[in-house]
C-alpha positions in Angstrom: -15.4 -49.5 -60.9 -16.7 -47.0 -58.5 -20.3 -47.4 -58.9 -20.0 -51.3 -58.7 -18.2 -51.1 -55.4 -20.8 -48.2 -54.4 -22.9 -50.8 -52.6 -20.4 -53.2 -51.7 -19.0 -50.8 -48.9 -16.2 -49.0 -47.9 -14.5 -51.9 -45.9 -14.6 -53.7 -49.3 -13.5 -51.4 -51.4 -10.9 -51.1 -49.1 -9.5 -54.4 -49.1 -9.9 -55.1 -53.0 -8.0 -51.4 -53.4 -5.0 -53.6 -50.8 -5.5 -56.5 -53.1 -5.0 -54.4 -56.4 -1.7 -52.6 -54.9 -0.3 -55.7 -53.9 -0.4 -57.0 -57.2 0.8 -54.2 -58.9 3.8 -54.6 -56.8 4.0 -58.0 -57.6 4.2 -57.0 -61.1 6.7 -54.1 -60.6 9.0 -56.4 -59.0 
């Protein structure tokens, strides 16, 4: 997942990283 997210950018990366916590919180709770 690293390399496709290589050229995307750090700001992206960041917010899909947000998006992918989130969810697994979603599916904790």
């Amino acid at each position: 997942m690293r390399l496709g997210f290589g050229w995307l950018g750090s700001p992206v990366a960041s917010v899909v990283r947000v998006g992918v916590r989130e969810r697994s919180v979603i599916r904790a709770a």
